[in-house]
C-alpha positions in Angstrom: -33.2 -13.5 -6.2 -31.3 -10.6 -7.2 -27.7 -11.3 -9.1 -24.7 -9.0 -9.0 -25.7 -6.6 -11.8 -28.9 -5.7 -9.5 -27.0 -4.6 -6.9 -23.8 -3.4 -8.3 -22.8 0.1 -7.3 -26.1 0.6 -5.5 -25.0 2.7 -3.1 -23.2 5.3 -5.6 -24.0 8.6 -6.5 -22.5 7.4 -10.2 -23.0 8.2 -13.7 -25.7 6.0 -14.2 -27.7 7.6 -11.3 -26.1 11.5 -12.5 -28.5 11.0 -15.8 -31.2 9.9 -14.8 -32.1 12.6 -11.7 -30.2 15.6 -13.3 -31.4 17.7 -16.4 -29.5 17.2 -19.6 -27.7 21.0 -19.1 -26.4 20.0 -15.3 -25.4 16.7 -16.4 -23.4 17.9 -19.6 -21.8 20.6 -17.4 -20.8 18.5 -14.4 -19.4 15.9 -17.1 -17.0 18.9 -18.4 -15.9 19.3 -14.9 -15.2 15.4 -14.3 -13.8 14.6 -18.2 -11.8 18.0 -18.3 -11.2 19.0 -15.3 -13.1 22.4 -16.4 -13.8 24.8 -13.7 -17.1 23.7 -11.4 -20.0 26.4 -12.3 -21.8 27.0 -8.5 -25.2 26.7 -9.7 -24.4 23.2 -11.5 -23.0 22.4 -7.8 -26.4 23.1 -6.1 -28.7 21.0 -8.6 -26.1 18.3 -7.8 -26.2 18.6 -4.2 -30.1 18.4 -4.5 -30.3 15.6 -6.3 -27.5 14.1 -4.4 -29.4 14.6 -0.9 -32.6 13.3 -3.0 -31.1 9.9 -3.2 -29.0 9.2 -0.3 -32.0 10.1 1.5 -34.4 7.8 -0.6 -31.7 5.4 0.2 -31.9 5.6 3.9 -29.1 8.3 4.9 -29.7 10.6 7.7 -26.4 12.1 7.5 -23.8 13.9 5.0 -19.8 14.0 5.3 -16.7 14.9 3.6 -14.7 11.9 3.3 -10.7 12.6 3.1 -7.5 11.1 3.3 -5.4 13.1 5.9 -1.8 12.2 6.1 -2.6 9.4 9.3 -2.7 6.7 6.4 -6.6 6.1 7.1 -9.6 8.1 5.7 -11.4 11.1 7.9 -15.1 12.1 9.0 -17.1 14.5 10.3 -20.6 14.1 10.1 -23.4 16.6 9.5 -27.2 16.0 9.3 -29.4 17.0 6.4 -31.8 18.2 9.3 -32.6 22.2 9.2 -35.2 23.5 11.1 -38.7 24.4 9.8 -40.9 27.6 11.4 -43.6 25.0 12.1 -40.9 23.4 14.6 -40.6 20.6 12.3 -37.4 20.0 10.1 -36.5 20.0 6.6 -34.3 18.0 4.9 -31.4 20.4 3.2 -27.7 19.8 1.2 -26.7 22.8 -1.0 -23.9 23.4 -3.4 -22.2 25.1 -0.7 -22.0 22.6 1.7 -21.0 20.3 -1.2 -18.2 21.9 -2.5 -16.7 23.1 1.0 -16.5 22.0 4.1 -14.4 23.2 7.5 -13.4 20.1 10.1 -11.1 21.2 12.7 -7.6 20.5 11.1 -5.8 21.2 14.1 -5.0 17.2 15.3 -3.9 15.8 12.1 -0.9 15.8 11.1 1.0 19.0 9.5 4.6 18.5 9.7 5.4 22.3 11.2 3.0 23.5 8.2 0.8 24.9 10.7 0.7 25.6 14.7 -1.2 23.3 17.2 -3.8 26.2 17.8 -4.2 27.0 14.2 -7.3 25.1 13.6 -9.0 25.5 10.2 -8.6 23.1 7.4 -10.9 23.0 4.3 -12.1 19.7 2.3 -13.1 20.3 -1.2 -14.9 18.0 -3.7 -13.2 16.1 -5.9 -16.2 15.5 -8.4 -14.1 12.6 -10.2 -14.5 10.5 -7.4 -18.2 9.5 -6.9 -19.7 10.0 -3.6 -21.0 6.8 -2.1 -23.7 5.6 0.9 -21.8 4.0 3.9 -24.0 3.1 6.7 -26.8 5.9 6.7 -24.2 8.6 5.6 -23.5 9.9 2.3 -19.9 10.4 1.4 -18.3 12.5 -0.5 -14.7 12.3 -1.7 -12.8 15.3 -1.0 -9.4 17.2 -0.5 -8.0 18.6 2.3 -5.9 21.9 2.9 -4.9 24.4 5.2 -6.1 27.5 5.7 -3.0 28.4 3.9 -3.6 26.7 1.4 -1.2 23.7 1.8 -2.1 20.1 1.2 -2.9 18.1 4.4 -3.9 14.9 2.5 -2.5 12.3 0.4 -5.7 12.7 -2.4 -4.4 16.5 -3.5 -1.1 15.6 -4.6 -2.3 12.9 -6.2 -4.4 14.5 -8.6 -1.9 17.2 -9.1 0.4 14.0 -10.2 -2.5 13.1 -12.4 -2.5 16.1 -14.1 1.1 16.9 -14.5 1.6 13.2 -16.3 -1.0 14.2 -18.4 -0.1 17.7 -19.7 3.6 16.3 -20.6 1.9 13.1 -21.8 -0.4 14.7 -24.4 2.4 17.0 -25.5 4.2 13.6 -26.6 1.1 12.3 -28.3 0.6 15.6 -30.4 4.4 14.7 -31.6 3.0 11.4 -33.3 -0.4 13.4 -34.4 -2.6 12.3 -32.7 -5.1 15.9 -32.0 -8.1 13.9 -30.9 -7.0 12.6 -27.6 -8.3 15.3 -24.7 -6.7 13.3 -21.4 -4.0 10.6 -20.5 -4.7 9.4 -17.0 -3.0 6.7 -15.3 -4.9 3.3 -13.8 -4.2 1.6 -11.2 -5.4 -2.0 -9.9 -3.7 -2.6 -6.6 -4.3 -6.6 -5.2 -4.5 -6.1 -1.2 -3.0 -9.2 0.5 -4.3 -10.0 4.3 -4.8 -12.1 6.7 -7.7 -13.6 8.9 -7.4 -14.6 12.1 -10.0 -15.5 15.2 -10.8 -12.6 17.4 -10.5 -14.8 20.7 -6.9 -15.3 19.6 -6.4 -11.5 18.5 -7.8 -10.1 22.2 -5.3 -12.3 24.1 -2.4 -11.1 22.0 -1.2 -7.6 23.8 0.9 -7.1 20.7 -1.7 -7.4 18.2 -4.2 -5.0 19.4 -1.4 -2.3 20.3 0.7 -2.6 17.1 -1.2 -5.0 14.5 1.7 -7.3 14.5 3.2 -10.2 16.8 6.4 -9.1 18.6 6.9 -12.3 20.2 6.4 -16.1 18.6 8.9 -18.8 18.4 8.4 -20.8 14.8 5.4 -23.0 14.2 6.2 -26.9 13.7 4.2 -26.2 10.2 4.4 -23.4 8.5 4.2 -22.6 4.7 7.0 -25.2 4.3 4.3 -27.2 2.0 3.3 -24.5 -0.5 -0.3 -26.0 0.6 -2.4 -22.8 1.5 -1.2 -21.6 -1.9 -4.4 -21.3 -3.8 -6.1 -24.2 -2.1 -9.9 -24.6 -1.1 -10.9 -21.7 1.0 -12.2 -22.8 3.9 -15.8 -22.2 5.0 -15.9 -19.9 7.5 -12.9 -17.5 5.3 -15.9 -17.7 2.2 -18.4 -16.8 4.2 -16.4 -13.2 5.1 -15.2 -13.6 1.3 -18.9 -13.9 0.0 -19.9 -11.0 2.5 -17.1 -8.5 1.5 -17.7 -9.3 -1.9 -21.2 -8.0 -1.6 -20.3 -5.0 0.7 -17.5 -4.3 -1.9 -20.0 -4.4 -4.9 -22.6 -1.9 -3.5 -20.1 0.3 -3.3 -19.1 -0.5 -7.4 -15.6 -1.3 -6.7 -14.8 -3.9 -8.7 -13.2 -6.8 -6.7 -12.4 -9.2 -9.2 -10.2 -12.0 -8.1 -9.8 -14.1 -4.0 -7.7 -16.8 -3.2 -5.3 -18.1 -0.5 -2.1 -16.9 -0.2 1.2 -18.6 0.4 1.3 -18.4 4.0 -1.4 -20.1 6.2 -4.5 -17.7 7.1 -3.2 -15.3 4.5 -5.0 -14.2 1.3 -5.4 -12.3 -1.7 -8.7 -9.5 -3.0 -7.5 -8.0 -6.4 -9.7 -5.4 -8.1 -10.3 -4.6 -11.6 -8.2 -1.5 -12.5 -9.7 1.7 -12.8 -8.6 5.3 -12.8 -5.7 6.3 -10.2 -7.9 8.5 -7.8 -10.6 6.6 -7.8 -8.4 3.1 -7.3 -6.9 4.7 -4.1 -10.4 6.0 -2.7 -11.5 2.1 -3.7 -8.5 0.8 -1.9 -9.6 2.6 1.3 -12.4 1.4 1.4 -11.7 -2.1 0.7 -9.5 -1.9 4.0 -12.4 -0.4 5.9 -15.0 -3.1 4.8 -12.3 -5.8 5.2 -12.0 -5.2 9.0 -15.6 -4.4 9.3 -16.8 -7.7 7.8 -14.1 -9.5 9.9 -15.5 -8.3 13.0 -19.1 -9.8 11.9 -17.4 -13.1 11.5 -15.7 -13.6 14.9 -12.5 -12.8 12.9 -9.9 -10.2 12.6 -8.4 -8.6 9.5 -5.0 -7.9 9.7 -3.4 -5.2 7.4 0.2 -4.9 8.6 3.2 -6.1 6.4 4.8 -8.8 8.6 2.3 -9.8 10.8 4.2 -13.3 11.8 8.0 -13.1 11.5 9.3 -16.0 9.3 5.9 -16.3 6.7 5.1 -14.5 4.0 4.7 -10.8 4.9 2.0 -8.9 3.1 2.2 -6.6 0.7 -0.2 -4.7 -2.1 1.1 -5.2 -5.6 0.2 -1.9 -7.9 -0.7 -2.4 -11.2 0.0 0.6 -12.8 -0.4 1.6 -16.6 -1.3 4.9 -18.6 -4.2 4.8 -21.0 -5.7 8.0 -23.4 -9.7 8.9 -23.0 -10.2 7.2 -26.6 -9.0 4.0 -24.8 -5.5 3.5 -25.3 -3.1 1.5 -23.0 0.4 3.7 -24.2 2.0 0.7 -22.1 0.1 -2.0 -24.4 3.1 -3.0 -27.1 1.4 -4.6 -29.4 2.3 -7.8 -32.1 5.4 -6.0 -33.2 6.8 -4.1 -30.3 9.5 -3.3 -32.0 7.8 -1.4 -34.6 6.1 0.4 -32.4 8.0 3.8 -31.5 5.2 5.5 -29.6 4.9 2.1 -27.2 9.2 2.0 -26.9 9.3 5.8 -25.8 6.6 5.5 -23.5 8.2 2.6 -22.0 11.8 4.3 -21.7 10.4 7.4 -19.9 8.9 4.8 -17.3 12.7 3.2 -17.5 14.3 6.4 -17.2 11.9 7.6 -14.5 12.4 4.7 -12.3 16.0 4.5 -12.6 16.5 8.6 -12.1 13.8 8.6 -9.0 14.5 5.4 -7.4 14.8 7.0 -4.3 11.3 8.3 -4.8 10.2 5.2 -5.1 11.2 3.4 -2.1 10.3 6.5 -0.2 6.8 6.1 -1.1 6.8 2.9 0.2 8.7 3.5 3.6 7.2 2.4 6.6 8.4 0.2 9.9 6.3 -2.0 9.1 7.0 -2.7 5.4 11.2 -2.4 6.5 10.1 -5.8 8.1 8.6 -7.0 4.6 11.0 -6.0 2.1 13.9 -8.1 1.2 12.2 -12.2 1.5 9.0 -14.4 1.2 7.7 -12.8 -1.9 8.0 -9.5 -1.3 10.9 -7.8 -3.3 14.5 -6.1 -1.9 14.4 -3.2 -0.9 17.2 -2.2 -4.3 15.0 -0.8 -6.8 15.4 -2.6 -10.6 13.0 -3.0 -13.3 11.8 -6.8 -15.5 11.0 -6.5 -18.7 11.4 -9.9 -19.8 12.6 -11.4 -23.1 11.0 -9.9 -25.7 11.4 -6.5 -24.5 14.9 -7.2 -23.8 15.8 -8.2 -26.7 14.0 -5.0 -28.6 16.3 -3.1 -26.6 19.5 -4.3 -27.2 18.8 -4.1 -30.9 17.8 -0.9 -30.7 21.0 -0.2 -28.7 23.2 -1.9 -30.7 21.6 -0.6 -34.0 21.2 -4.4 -34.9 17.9 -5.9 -36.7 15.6 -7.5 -34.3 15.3 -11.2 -34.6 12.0 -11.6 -32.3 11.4 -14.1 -29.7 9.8 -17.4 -31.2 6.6 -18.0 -29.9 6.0 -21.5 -28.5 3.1 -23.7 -28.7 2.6 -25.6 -25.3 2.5 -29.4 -25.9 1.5 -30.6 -22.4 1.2 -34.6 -23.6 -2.7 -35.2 -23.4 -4.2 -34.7 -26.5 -7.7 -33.5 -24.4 -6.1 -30.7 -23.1 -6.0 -27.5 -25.2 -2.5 -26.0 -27.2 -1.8 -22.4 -26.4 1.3 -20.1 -27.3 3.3 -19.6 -24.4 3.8 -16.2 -23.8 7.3 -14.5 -24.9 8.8 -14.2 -20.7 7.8 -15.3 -17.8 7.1 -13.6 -14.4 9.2 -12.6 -11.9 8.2 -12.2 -8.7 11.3 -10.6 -6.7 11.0 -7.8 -9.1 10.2 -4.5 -7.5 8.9 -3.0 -10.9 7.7 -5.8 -13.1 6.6 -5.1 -17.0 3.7 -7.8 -17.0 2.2 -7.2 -20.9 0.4 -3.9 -20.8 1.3 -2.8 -17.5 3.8 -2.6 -14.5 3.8 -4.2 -11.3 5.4 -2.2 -8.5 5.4 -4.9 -5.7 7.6 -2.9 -3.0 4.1 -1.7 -2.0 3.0 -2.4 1.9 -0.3 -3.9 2.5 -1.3 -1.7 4.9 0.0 1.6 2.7 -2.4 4.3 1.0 -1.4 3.1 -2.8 -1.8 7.5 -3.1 2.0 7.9 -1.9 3.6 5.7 -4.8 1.3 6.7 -7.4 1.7 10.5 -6.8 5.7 9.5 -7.1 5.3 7.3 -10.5 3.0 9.7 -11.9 5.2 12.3 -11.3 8.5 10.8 -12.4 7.6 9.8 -15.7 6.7 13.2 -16.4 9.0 14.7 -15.6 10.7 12.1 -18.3 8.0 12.7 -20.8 8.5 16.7 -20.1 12.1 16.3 -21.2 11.8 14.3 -24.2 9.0 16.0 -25.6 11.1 19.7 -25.4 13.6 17.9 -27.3 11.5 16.3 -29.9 9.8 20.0 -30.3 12.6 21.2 -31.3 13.9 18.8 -33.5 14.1 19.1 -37.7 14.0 15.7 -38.1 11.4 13.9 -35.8 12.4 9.9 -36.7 16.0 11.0 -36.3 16.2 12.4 -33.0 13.2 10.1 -31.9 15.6 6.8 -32.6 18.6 8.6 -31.5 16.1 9.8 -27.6 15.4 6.4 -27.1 18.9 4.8 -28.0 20.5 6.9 -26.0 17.6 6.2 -23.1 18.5 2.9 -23.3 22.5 3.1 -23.5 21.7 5.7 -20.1 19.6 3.4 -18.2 20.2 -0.3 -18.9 21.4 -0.7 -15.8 17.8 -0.5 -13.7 16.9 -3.6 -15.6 17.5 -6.8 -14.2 16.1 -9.6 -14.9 17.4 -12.6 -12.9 16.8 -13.5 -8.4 16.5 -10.3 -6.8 16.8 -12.5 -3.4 19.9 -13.6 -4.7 23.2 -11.8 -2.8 25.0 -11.7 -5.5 22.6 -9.4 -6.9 22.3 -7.2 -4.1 26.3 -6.9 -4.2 26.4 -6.6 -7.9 23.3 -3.6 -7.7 25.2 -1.4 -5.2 28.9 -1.9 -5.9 28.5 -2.4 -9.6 25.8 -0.4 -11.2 25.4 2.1 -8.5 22.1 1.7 -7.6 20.3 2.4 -4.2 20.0 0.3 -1.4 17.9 2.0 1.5 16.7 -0.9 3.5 15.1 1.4 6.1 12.7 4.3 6.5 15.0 6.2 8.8 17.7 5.3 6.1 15.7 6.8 2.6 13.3 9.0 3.5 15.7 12.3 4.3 16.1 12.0 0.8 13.2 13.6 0.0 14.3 16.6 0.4 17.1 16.0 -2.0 17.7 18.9 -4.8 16.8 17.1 -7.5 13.5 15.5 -5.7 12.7 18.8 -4.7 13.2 20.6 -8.2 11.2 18.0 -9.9 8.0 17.6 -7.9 7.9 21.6 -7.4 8.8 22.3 -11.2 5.2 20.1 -11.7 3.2 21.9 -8.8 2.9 18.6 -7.3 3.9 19.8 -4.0 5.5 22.9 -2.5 8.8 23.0 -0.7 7.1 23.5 2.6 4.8 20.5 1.9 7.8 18.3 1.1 9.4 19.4 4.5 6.1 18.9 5.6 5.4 15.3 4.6 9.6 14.0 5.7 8.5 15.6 9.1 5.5 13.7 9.3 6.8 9.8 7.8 9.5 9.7 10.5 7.7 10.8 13.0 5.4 8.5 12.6 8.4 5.7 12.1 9.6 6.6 15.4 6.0 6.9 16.8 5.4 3.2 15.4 8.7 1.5 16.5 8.4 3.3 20.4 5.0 2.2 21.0 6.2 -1.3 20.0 9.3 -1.4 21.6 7.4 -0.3 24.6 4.6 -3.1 24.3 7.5 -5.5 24.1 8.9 -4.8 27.6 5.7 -4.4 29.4 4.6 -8.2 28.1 8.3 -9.6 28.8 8.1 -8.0 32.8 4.3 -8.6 33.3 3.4 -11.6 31.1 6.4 -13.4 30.0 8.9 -13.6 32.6 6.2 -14.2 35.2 5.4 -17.8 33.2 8.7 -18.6 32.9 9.2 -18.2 36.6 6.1 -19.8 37.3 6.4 -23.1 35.1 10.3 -23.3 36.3 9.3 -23.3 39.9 6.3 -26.3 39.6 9.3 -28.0 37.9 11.7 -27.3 40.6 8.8 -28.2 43.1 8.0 -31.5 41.1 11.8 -32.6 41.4 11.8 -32.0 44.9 8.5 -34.7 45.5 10.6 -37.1 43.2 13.5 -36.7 45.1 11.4 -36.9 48.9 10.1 -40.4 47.5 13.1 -41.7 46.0 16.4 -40.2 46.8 18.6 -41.8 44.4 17.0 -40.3 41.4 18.7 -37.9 39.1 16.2 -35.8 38.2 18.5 -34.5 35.0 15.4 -33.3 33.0 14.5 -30.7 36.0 17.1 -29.6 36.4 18.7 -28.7 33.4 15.2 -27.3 32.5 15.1 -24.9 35.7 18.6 -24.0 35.1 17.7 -23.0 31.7 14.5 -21.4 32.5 16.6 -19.0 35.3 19.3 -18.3 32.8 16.7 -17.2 30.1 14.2 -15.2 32.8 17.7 -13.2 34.1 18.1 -12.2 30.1 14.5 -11.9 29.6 14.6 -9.3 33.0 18.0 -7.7 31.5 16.9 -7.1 27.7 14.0 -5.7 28.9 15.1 -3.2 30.9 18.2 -2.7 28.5 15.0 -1.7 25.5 13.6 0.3 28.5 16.7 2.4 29.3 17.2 3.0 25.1 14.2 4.6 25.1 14.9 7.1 27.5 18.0 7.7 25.6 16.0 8.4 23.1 14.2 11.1 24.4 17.4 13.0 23.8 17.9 12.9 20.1 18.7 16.3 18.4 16.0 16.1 15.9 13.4 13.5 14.3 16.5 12.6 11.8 18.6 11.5 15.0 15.8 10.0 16.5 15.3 7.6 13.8 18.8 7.1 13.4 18.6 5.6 17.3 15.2 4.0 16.7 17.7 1.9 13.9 20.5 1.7 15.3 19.9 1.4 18.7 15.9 0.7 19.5 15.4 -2.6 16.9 18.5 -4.4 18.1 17.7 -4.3 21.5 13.6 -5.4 20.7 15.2 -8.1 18.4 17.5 -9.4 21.2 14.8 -9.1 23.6 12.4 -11.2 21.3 14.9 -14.0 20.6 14.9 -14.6 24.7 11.4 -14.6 24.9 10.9 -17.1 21.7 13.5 -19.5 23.0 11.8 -19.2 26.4 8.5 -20.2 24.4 10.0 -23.5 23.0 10.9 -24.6 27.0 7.7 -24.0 28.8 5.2 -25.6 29.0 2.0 -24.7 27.0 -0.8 -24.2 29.3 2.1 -21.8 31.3 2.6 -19.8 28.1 0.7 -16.3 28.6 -1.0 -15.9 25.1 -1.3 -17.7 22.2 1.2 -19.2 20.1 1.6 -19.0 16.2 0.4 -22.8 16.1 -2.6 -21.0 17.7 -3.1 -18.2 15.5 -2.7 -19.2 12.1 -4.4 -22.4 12.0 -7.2 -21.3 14.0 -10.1 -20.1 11.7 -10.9 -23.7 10.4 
């Protein structure tokens, strides 16, 4: 029988496989390229692409492609055979360096933002050698970029890496400050836990709503819901650890490290977190874990379901980003240590993350923006849409004293005397958790929560990256410069501190007292929609820091607005338009239907028996009538704002209307229909309800 570590990255063109089939020179060289980032040498690139063909083929591929992450929010492929043929009329199995470094898909129907016209088709992929290629199916992947023929980034993996490379040139210039000459790269890592949910297919393909938008428009509120905290890390049931135990294994071949499954808080919802790895090679990971997740579903009569609020009044979903910065020698610069306090590299690391967060807030929630995580943000779990930071006790209490130039007590630590002498004593840690944090300091790392299950983790990694540093790039041309280092070291992170207290909060971020105090008292932001914060991307100082760091142009920030409220208006129209076609042909139909056989079975009560009241029929047809004349009138109310819509100057109108005007009328529309629900009769209702759905993989 073979165990994990048989089969573990089997299907990866990793290191493990790199030394083995190339020769010491090509293997040292291509190391350079991946450790360094060192330019690729082409004849290193076609010993690679022969071994590379070598063993996908030995592995069963047929097929090679350039795998990339256009700016749809899903991965791309084109795919090519190995076939070339032979004079004997045979073929020959071929990859070469070319071909491995380069490719050309047709770039002309993804999405540019005005960077390109319509009939302007080329687009390039490149290899990003720091990602390993992998064997999906019988096709051999290989992790790329993608451009324009101009040269502008059509993809969400370019940035990135720009990102990772700008936090590491400002990063190693801080590290050469406290000596250390032996470090060669800072990198950030990232371990983002993907939340989901499972549902039946049977109950999926009768739901109009959830095969055109991934999300229920309609559903009145289930007698049980997650009122009893019971899903909550209770027994999985067998059918959901069957898919577990199957994406598990599909997820290993593949060597990305899932880690950790378990139910979540709201019924048919749960939890895959990863171990965390590098930041490009975390979001490449994170696509794929989508991919397999709705793969395996399908093999299990089920259906995975990505979106952020799949069922309105449950827990939403979201995919919580573990994010830290560690040196090649194996360094967390996030990790504090016994004595935090003492520890001045740790403190100014972790006040250019403060400082970044609190001067790029907007940033942040931009990178997050979507209509379907506006719908998340704010309840169950998933944090408010104000962006503050939890650092907890001990970190707290380092700061003040360093603010207040007062000697640091420390936090007792606490031994935890549960009452049962069997049971083990521990030291309970120095702070808790908080869970409506958007940006939680959890030991060695931080926990930005804000993200959207459904969401490429590439867009609020690129921003974090970015952010802090742009923080470290200030502080270390100010420590530079300095003639006394300790001095001007104490006095950079006091004065962070004094600056920037104000993002870190660490009490109920549900609570609206918060919300109030956040806005109106510290000033911070409060963008609770897409349409609402993502103009702001194109603010001066956004735009002067991500250009100053190369990590995109100005055209590729105009770009990238252009295309995320698009595709929020895209995303809200096709709903809003689903919603009236199942309240005129599904839903008002039922009620018309169910209200008549009532009528009619008043009317045979009455012919036998003329003195009965019949008050039950016929306050329930009245009702029905009243609610089938609003169903009819918001319906057709939503229909007629879309067509308004149509005549919005500009895609920054047209999401102003989609917010203003478009999700009031679909959210009056929908509270007609779900009362309607809660009157007629079952076997009358035209698709399933949420009683159905999420209790129905048992």
């Amino acid at each position: 029988m073979k165990t994990v570590s048989d089969y573990f990255g089997s299907m990866v063109f990793d290191d493990r496989i790199m030394k083995s089939v190339l020769s010491a020179k090509v293997y040292a060289s291509l190391k350079h390229t991946i450790d360094e980032g060192a330019a690729l040498d082409p004849e290193v690139a076609d010993a690679v692409a022969n071994a590379m063909k070598d063993w996908a083929v030995a592995k069963g591929a047929t097929h090679f492609t350039h795998w990339f992450q256009p700016l749809t929010g899903i991965t791309a492929e084109k795919h090519d055979g190995f076939i070339v043929p032979s004079p004997d009329g045979g073929v020959i199995m071929e990859f070469s360096g070319k071909e491995l470094i380069k490719g050309e898909p047709d770039a002309s129907s993804f999405p540019s933002g005005g960077l390109r016209a319509t009939f302007e088709a080329r687009g390039y992929t490149a290899w990003d050698p720091t990602s390993y290629a992998f064997i999906k199916g019988k096709t051999l992947c290989i992790p790329t970029a993608f451009c324009s023929y101009g040269g502008h980034a059509l993809d969400k993996k370019t940035p990135l890496l720009r990102s990772m490379e700008a936090l590491n040139r400002q990063a190693l210039r801080v590290l050469r400050l406290f000596g250390n000459r032996t470090v060669k790269r800072v990198s950030s890592s990232v371990g983002p836990e993907q939340e989901y949910f499972l549902i039946t297919k049977e109950m999926y393909d009768a739901r109009p709503d959830l095969r055109f938008c991934g999300r229920t428009l309609f559903g009145a509120k289930p007698p049980k819901g997650q009122e009893m905290d019971d899903h909550y890390f209770g027994a999985i049931k067998p059918r959901v650890a069957a898919y577990m135990e199957e994406l598990n294994e599909e997820l290993w071949k593949l060597g990305i490290m899932a880690k950790t499954e378990h139910n979540e808080v709201a019924p048919a919802q749960h939890e895959l977190a990863p171990i965390y790895t590098t930041t490009n090679v975390a979001t490449d990971h994170n696509q794929l874990t989508m991919e397999m997740m709705q793969k395996v579903a399908s093999r299990h009569g089920l259906v995975c379901l990505l979106h952020e609020k799949p069922f309105a009044g449950v827990n939403g979903s979201g995919k919580h980003n573990n994010w830290s910065i560690s040196t090649d020698e194996g360094q967390n610069l996030l990790s504090p240590g016994e004595t935090p306090h003492e520890n001045a590299q740790f403190l100014l690391f972790l006040c250019a993350v403060i400082k970044a967060v609190d001067d790029y807030q907007d940033l942040l929630r931009i990178s997050v923006a979507t209509a379907g995580n506006d719908h998340r943000l704010g309840a169950n779990e998933a944090p408010p849409a104000v962006i503050s930071m939890f650092l907890g006790d001990e970190l707290n209490a380092v700061l003040e004293a360093i603010e207040t130039d007062t000697p640091y007590k420390g936090v007792e630590k606490t031994q935890m005397k549960l009452g049962v002498d069997v049971l083990p004593k521990f030291n309970r840690d120095t702070t808790d958790r908080n869970r409506t944090s958007p940006f939680a300091f959890t030991g060695n790392k931080f926990e930005f929560r804000m993200l959207g299950s459904s969401n490429s983790i590439a867009c609020a990694n690129i921003m974090l990256n970015s952010a802090v540093a742009e923080s470290l790039r200030v502080y270390a041309d100010r420590l530079e410069g300095a003639a006394d280092f300790d001095t001007a070291l104490h006095d950079l992170i006091k004065n962070t501190i004094k600056e920037h207290k104000r993002i870190i909060f660490n009490g109920n971020g549900y609570d609206d007292a918060w919300i109030k105090e956040a806005t109106e008292v510290r000033g911070l932001m409060n963008y609770r929609t897409t349409a609402d914060c993502m103009p702001h991307l194109l603010d001066k100082k956004n735009v002067d820091m991500l250009t100053l760091h190369k990590v995109f142009t100005v055209e590729e920030l105009r770009s990238r607005c252009e295309i995320m409220l698009e595709n929020y208006c895209k995303t809200v129209t096709i709903e809003a338009n689903t919603m009236v076609d199942m309240a005129k042909t599904l839903i008002a139909p039922a009620i018309e239907k169910f209200a008549a056989d009532v009528a009619s079975n008043a009317a045979a009560k009455k012919a036998l028996d003329a003195s009965l009241a019949c008050a039950y029929e016929k306050e329930t047809v009245k009702k029905l009538s009243e609610l089938t004349d609003t169903v009819i009138s918001k319906a057709e109310e939503l229909q007629n704002a879309g067509i308004v819509l149509r005549g919005a100057d500009g895609i920054i109108a047209e999401s102003e209307m989609i917010r203003d005007l478009i999700l009031p009328k679909m959210c009056e529309l929908r509270v007609a229909c779900d009362e309607a629900e809660t009157i007629t009769a079952k076997s009358y209702w035209p698709f399933p309800t949420y009683s159905d759905i999420l209790f129905s993989v048992r």
